[in-house]
VOBA-1610 file (N, C-alpha, C; in pm, whole numbers, padded with zeros to 5 digits, always signed):
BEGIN
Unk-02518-02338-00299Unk-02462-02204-00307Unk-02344-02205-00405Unk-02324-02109-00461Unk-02249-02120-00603Unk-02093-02050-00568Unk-02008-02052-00544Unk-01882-02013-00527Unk-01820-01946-00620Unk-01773-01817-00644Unk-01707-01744-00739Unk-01580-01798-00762Unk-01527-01785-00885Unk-01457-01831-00953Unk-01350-01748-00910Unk-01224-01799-00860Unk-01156-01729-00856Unk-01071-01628-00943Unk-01054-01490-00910Unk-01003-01354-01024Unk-00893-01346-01064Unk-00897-01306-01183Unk-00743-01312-01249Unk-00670-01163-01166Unk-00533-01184-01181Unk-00427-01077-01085Unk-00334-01078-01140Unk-00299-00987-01169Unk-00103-00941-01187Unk-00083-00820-01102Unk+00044-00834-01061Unk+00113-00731-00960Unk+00192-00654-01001Unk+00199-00534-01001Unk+00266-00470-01050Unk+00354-00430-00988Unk+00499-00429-01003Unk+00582-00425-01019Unk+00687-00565-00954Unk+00811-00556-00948Unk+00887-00704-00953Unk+00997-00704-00807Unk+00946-00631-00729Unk+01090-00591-00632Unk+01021-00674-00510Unk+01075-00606-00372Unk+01027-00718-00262Unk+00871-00674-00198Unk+00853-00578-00241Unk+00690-00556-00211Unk+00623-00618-00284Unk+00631-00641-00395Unk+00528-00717-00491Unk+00579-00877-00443Unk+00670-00909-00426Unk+00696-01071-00383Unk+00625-01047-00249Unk+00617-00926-00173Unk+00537-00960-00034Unk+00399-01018-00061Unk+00356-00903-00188Unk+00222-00920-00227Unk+00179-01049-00262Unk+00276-01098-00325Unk+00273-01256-00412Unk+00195-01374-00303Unk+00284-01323-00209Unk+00289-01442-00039Unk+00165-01387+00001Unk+00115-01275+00023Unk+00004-01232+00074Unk-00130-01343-00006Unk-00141-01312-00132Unk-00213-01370-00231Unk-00200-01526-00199Unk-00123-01562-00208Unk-00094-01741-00161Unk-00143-01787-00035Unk-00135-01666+00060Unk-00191-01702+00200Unk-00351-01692+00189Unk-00359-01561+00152Unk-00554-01621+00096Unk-00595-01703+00026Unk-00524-01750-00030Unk-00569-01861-00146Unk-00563-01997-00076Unk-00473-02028+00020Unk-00477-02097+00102Unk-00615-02166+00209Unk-00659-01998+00192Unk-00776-01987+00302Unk-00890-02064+00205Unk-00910-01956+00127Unk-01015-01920+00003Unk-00958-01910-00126Unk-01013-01986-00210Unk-00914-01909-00337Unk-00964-01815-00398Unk-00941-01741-00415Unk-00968-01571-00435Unk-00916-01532-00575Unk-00811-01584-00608Unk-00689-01467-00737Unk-00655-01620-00798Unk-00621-01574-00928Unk-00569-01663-01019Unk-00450-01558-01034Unk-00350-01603-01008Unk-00220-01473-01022Unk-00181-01585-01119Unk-00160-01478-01291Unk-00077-01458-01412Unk+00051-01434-01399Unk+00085-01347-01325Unk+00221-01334-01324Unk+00237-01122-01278Unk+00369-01083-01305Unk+00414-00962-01306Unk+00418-00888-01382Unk+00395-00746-01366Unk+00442-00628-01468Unk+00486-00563-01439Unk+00609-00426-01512Unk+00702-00428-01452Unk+00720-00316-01602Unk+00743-00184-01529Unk+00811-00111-01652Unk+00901-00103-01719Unk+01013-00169-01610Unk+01170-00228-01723Unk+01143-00310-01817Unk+01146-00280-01910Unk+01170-00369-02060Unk+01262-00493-02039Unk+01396-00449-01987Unk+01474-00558-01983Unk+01387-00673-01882Unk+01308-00655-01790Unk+01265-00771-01720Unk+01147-00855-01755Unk+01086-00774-01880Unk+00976-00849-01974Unk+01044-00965-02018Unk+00957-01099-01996Unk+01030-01231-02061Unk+01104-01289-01905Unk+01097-01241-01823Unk+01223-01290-01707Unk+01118-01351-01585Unk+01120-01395-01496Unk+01038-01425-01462Unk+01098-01406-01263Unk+00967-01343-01174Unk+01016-01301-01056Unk+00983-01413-00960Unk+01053-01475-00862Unk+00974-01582-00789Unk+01012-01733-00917Unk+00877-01779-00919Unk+00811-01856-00999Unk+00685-01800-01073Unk+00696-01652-01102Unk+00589-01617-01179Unk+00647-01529-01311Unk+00609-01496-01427Unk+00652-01455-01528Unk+00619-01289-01555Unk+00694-01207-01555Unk+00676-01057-01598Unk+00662-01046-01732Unk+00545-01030-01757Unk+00423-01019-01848Unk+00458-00906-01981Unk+00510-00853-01902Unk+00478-00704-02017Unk+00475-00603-01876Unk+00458-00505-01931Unk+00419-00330-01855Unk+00273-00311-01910Unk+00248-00153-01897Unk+00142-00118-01924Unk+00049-00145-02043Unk+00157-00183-02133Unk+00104-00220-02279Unk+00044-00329-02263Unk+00059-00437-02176Unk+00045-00584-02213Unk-00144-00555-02136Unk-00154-00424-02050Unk-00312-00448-02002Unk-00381-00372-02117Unk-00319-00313-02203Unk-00391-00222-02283Unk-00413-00303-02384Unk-00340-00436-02431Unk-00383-00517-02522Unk-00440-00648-02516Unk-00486-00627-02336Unk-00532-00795-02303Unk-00706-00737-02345Unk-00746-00839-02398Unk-00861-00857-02428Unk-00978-00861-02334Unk-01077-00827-02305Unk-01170-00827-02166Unk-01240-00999-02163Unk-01253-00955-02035Unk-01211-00912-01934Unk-01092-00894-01854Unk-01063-00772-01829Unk-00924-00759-01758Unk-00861-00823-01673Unk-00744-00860-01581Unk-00773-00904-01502Unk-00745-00776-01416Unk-00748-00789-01248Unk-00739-00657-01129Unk-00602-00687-01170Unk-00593-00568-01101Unk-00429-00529-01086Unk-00427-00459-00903Unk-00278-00559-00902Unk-00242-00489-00737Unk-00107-00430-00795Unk-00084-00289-00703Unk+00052-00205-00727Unk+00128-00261-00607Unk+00229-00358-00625Unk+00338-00405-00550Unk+00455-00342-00547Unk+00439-00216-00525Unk+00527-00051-00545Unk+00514+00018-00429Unk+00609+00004-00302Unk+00683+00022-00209Unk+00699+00203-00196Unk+00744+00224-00294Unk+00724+00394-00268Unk+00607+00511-00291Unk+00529+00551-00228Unk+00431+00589-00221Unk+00410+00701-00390Unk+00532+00728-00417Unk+00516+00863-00532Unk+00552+00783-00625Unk+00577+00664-00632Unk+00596+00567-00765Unk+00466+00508-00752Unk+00422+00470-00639Unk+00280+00420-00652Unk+00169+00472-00730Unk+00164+00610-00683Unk+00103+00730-00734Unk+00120+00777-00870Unk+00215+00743-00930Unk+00214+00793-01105Unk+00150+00677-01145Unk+00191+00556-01129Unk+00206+00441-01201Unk-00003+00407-01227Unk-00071+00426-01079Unk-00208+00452-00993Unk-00250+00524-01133Unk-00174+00661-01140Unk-00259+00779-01255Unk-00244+00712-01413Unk-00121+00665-01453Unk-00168+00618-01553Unk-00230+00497-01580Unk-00249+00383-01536Unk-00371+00275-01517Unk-00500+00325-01536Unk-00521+00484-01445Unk-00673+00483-01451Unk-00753+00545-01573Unk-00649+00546-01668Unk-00692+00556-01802Unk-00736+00431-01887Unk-00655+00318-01828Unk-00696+00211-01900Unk-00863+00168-01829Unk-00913+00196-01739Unk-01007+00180-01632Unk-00975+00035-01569Unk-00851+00058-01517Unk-00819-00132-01429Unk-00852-00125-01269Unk-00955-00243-01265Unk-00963-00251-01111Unk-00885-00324-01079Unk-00844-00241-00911Unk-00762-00245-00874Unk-00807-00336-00720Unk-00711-00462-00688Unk-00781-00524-00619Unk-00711-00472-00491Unk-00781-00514-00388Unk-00713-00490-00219Unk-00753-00578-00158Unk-00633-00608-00099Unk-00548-00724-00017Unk-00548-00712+00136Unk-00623-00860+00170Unk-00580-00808+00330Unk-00521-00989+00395Unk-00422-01004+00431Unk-00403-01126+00481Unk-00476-01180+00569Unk-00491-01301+00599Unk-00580-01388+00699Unk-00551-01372+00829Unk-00468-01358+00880Unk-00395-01277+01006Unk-00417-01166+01050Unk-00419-01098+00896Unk-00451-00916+01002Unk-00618-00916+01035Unk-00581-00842+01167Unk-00712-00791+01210Unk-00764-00724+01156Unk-00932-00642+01126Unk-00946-00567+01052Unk-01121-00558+01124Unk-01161-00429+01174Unk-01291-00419+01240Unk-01370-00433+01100Unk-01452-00434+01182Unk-01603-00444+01094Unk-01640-00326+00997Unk-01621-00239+01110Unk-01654-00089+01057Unk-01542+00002+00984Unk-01489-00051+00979Unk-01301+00022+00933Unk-01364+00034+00774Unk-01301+00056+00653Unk-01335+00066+00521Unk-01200+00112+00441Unk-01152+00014+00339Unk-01054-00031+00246Unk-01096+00029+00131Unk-00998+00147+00099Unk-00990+00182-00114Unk-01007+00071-00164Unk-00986+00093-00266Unk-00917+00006-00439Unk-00770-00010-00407Unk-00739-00082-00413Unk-00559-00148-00383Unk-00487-00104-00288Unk-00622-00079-00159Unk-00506-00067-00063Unk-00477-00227-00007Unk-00406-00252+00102Unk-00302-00323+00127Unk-00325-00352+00288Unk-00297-00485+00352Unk-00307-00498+00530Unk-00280-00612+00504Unk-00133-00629+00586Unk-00060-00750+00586Unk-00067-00789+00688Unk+00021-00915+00673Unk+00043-01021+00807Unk+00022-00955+00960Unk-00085-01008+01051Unk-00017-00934+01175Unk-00110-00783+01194Unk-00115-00707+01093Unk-00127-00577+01150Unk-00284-00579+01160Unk-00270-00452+01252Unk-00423-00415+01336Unk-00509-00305+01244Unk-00639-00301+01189Unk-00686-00239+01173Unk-00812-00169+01207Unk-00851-00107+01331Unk-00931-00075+01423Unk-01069-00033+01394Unk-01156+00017+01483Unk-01296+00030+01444Unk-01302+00182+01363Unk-01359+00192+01290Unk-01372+00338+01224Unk-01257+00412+01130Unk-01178+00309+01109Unk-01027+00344+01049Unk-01096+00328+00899Unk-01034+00437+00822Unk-01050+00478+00689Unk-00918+00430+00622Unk-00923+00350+00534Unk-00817+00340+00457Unk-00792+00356+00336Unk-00736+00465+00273Unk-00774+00526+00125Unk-00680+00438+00028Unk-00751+00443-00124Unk-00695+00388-00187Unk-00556+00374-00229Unk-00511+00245-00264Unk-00330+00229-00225Unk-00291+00270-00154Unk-00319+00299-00021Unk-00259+00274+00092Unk-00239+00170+00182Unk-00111+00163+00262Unk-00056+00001+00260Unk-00001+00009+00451Unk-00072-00092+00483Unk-00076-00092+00610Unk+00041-00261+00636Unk+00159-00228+00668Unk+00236-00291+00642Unk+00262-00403+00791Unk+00328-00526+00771Unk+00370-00639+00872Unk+00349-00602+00987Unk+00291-00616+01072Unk+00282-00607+01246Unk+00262-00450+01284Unk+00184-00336+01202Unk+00112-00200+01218Unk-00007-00202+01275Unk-00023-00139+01375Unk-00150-00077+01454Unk-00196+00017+01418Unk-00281+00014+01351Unk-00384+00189+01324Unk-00520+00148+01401Unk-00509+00267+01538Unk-00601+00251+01620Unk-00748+00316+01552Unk-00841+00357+01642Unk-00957+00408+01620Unk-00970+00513+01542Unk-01063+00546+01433Unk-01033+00690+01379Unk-00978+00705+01309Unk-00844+00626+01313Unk-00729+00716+01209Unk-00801+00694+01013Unk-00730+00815+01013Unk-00785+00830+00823Unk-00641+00807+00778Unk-00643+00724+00636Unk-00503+00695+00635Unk-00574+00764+00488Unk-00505+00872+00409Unk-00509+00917+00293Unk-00480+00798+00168Unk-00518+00813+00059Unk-00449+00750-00039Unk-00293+00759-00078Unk-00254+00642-00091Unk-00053+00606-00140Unk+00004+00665+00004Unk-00057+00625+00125Unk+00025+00622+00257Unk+00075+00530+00245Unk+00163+00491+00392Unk+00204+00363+00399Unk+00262+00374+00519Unk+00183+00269+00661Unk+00260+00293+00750Unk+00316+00125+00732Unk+00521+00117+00741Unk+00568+00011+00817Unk+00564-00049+00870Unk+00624-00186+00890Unk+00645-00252+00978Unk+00630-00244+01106Unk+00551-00236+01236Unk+00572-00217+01347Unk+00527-00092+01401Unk+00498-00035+01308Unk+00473+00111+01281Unk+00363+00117+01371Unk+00317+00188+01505Unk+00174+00205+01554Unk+00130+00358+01568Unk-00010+00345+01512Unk-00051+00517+01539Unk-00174+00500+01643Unk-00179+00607+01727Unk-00289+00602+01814Unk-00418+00660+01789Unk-00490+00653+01835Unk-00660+00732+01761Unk-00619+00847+01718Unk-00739+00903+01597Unk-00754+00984+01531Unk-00674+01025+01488Unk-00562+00984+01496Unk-00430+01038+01363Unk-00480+01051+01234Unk-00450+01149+01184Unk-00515+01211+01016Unk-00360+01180+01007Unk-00347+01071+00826Unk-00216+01079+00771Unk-00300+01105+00627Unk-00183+01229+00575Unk-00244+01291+00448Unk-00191+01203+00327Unk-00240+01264+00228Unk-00177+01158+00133Unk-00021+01149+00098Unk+00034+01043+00067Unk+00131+01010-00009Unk+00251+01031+00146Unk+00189+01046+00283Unk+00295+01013+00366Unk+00338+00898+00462Unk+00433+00898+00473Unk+00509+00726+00494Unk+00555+00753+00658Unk+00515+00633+00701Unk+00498+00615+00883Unk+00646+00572+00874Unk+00777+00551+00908Unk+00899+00455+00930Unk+00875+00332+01027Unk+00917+00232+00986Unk+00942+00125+01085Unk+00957+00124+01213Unk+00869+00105+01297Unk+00871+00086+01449Unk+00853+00238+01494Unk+00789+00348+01441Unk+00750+00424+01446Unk+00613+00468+01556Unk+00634+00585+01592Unk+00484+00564+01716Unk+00402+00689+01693Unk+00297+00715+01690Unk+00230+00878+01685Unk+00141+00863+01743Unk+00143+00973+01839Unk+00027+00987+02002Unk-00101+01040+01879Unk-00212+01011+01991Unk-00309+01029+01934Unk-00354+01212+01893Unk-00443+01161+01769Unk-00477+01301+01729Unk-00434+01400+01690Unk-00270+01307+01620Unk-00186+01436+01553Unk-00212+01404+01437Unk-00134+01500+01323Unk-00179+01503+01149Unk-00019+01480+01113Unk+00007+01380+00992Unk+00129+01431+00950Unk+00070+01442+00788Unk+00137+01550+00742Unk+00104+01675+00605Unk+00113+01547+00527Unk+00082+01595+00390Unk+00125+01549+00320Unk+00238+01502+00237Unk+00232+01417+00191Unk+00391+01342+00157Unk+00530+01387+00280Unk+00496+01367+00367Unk+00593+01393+00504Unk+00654+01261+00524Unk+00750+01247+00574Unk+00795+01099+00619Unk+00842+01158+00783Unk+00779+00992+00840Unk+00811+00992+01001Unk+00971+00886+00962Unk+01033+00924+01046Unk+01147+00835+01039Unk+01155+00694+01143Unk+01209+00645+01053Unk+01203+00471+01191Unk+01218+00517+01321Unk+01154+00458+01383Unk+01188+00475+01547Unk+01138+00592+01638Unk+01116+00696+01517Unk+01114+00794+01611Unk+00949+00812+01644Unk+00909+00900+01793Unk+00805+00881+01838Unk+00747+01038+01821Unk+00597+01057+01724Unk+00574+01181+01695Unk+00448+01245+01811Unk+00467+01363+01845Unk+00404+01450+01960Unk+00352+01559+01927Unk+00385+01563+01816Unk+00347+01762+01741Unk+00294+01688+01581Unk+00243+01749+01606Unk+00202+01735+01395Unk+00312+01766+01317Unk+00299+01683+01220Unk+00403+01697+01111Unk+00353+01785+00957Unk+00461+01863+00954Unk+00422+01968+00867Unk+00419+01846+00703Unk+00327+01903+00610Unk+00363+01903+00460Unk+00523+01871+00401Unk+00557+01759+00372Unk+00683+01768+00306Unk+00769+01746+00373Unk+00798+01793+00509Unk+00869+01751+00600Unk+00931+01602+00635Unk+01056+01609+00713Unk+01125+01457+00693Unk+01102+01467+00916Unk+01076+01385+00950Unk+01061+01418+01125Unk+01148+01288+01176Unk+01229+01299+01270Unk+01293+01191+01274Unk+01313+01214+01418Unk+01372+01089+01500Unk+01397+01118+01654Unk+01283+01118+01757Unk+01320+01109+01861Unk+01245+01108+01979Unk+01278+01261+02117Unk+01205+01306+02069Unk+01049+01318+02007Unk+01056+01338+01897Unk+01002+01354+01820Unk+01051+01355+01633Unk+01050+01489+01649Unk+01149+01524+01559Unk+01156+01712+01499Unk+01215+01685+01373Unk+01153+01773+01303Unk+01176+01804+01162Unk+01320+01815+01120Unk+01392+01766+01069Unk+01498+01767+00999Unk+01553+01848+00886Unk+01452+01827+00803Unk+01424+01894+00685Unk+01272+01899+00614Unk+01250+01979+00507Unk+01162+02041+00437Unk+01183+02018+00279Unk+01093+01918+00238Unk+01134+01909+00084Unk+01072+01989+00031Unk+01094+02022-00102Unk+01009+02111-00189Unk+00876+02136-00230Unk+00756+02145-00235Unk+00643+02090-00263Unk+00707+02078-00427Unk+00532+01956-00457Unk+00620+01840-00577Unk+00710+01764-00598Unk+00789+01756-00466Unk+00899+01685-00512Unk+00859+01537-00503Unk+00722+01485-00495Unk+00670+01366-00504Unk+00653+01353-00673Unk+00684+01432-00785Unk+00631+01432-00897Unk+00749+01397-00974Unk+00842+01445-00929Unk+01013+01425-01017Unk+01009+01292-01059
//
């Protein structure tokens, strides 16, 4: 039986999500070797030439537009869901696949189903029938029970647990140690705040914080675009 060669990878961007990503990649490789990781990219100019970890920041967008084919995948190691999301739109002009990551640790059903660069780290649960849209990032020790649809450029936290059928729309962020009873929706680009435990659906845009969570505030629509 013939064993695939393991794939070339760079991560995009240089902060502590992409070093999570780095460790993620090392832990499968451990298992299986999977990725030949090149190094970082990184839209600051000044950090082209510098190197993150023990790996070298490559270039930015230019350096995939002038690598020669075959490409290698690209993972977005970009922590904020609306930086994820521009950075996502312009790549898909270059046509870069985008790889997705799941550590050897996390659980992950059979029947569940992973985008293009989404993300399931150390620890966390990913249940039977769970949808996980592209670049969305199911972060250190998270439970997404049965059902839940996680939109593309979500991201639930650390610790973060949602109970069945939670609909999370796109581009909204679960907080750390966060809880949501089953079968609620939070809108799009909404943020749950750490800790707090959600009971009502969360509107569009909205910031929900507290126990029971209540809305705080109301951002603008677009203000994921600024």
């Amino acid at each position: 039986m013939t064993t695939a060669a393991p794939r070339e990878l760079v991560i995009y961007g240089g902060g502590g999500h992409a070093r999570e990503a780095v460790d993620l990649v090392r832990a499968l490789n451990a298992v299986r070797p999977t990725f030949t990781l090149l190094g970082h990219l990184d839209d600051d100019a000044a950090r082209h030439g510098t190197t993150v970890g023990d790996l070298p920041v490559l270039g930015g967008a230019a350096w995939l537009a002038e690598r020669p084919a075959p490409a290698p995948a690209v993972f977005l190691g970009l922590g904020a869901n609306a930086v994820r999301r521009r950075v996502a739109d312009r790549l898909h002009a270059l046509d870069v696949e985008f790889a997705t990551l799941v550590h050897p640790s996390a659980v992950v059903a059979a029947d569940a189903t992973l985008g293009p660069g989404a993300l399931v780290a150390a620890g966390a649960v990913v249940s039977v029938a769970v949808r996980v849209g592209a670049h969305a990032h199911v972060n250190v020790g998270a439970t997404v029970s049965h059902d839940v649809a996680l939109a593309p450029f979500t991201h639930v936290a650390p610790g973060a647990h949602l109970a069945g059928n939670v609909h999370v729309d796109e581009g909204a962020d679960v907080g750390i140690g966060a809880a949501v009873i089953q079968g609620r929706r939070l809108g799009a680009w909404s943020v749950v705040g750490a800790g707090a435990a959600v009971v009502r659906d969360v509107p569009p845009n909205a910031v929900a914080v507290g126990v029971p969570a209540r809305v705080a505030r109301v951002r603008a629509d677009g203000w994921q675009l600024a």
